[in-house]
N, C-alpha and C positions, 0 to 999 in steps of 0.2 A: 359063202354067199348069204344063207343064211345068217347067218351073226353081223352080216354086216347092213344089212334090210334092216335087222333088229336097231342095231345102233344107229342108222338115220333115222328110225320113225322115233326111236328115244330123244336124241335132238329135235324132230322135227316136235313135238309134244313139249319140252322144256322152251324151244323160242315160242313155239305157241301158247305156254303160260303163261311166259313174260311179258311175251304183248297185250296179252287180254289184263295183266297187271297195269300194265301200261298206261291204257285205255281206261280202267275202270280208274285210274289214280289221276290222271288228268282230267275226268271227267266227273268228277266229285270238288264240290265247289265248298267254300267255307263261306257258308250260308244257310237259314232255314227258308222254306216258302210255304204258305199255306196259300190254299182255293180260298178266295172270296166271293163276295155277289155285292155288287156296288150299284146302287140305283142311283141315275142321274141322266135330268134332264126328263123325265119318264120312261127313261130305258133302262132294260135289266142286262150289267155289264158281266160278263164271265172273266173274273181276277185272278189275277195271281200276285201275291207281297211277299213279293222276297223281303228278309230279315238280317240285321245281323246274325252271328252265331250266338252270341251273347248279350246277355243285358235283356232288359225288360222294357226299355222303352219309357215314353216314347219318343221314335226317331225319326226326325229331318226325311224329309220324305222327298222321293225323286219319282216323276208322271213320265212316262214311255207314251209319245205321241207317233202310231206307226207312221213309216212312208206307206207306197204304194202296195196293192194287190193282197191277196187273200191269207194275214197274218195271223198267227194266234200269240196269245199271252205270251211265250218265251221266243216267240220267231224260232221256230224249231230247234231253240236248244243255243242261238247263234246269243241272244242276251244274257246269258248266265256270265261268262267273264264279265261284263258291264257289270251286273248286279253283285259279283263278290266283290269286285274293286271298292263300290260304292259302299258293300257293305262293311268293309275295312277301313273306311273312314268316317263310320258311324251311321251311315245313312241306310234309310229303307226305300225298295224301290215297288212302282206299282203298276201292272200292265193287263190288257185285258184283249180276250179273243175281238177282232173285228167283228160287226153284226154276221151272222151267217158260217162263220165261221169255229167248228170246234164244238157246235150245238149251241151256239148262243144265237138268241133272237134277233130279227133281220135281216139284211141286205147293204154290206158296207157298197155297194155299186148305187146304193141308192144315196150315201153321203157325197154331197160338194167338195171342194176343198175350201168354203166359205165355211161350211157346216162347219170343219174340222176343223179349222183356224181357231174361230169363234171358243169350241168345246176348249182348245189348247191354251187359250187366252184367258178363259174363266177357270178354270183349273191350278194354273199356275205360273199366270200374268207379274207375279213378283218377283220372276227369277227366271227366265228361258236360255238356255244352251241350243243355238242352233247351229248343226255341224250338215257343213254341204264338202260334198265328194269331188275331186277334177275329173273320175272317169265314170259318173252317171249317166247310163244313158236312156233313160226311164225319166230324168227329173230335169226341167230346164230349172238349175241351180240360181243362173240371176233374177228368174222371177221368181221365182221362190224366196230368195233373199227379199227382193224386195216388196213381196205382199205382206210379211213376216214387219219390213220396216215399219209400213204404214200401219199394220197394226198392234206393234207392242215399238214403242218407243226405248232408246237408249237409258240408263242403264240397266231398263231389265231384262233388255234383249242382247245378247252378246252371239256372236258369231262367229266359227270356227271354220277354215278351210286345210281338207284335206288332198290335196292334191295325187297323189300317189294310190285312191281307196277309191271303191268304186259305190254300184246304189248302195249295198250295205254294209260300209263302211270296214270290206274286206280289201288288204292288200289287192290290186291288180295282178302285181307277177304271181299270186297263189291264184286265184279266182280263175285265172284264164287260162290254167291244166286240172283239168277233174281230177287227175289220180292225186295231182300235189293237193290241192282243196280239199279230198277224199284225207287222206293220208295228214295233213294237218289238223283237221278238223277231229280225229280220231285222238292225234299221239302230242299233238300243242294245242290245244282251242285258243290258247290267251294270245298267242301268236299271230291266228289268223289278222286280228282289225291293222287299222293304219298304224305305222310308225308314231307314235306317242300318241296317237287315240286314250288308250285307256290312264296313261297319265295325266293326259289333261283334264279326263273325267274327276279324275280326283282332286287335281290343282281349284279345278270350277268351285265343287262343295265345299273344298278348303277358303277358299273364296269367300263363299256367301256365310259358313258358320264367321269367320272376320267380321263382316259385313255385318252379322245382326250382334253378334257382341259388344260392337262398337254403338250400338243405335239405343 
């Protein structure tokens, strides 16, 4: 009886190394990030730039405009796939705690989403990727689209529907079981977003480097 206790907590001890192998191997991104502090507009933003792994720069740079409620720079961990994709196609990416949020200064309850447009427009008016969800239900997605129309004109506003992904831009059939959500977000993170989400991100950059070599 003895000997055989032994040999289950032996297994149980080898599947628990392999998962926490598991875990730490999916969860290590081929990327660098450093903390910034970016001032703009008169506000002091709390950053984060992800990097490529490699090279020195400098790189094509991609602005993370949140959606709603109390985010910080990585959205808990959910933007790192985004930012290695990005950064495997050369690009750096750049995101910052909401006011209020993570210690940084402010009150994002006190921005509009006129405020936010505005900030999103002057930022990075030469190129915008906007991706709206079919099972948002935090964001009315056609006005959205269309505040977005009237303030960045075609071709530098492009817009992307994902139908199957919800507010953030997680599969639905994961989203809507904790343990599976739990359990993906652990053992596949890259898996979690929409069906060619994260190819498209890449498709887009591939895009605009096109775009300025030709110009």
């Amino acid at each position: 009886m003895a000997r055989a206790a032994l040999a289950a907590l032996a297994a149980l001890v080898v599947v628990g190394a392999g998962l926490a192998g598991l875990v730490v191997r999916q969860n290590t991104y081929d990327l660098r990030e450093e903390t910034v502090t970016v001032r703009y507009g008169g506000r002091t933003l709390h950053a984060v730039l992800a990097l490529p792994e490699r090279g020195e720069g400098p790189f094509p740079l991609v602005v993370f405009v949140h959606g709603d409620g109390p985010v910080d720079a990585t959205h808990d961990g959910f933007y790192r796939p985004m930012w290695e994709s990005f950064a495997r196609a050369g690009y750096a990416s750049l995101s910052w705690n909401k006011p209020g949020v993570g210690g940084a200064p402010g009150d994002w309850l006190d921005q509009t989403m006129e405020d936010r447009a505005r900030e999103a427009a002057a930022a990075i008016a030469w190129a915008v990727l906007l991706v709206l969800a079919g099972h948002d239900v935090n964001v009315d997605t056609t006005d959205t689209e269309a505040a977005y129309r009237r303030l960045l004109p075609a071709p530098p506003l492009r817009v992307a529907h994902y139908p199957t992904a919800t507010h953030g831009l997680i599969r639905h059939d994961v989203e809507r079981s904790r343990v599976r959500l739990t359990l993906t977000a652990l053992c596949a993170p890259r898996t979690l977003f929409a069906e060619g989400f994260l190819s498209d991100q890449r498709r887009f950059l591939s895009s605009l480097a096109t775009d300025e070599a030709g110009r």
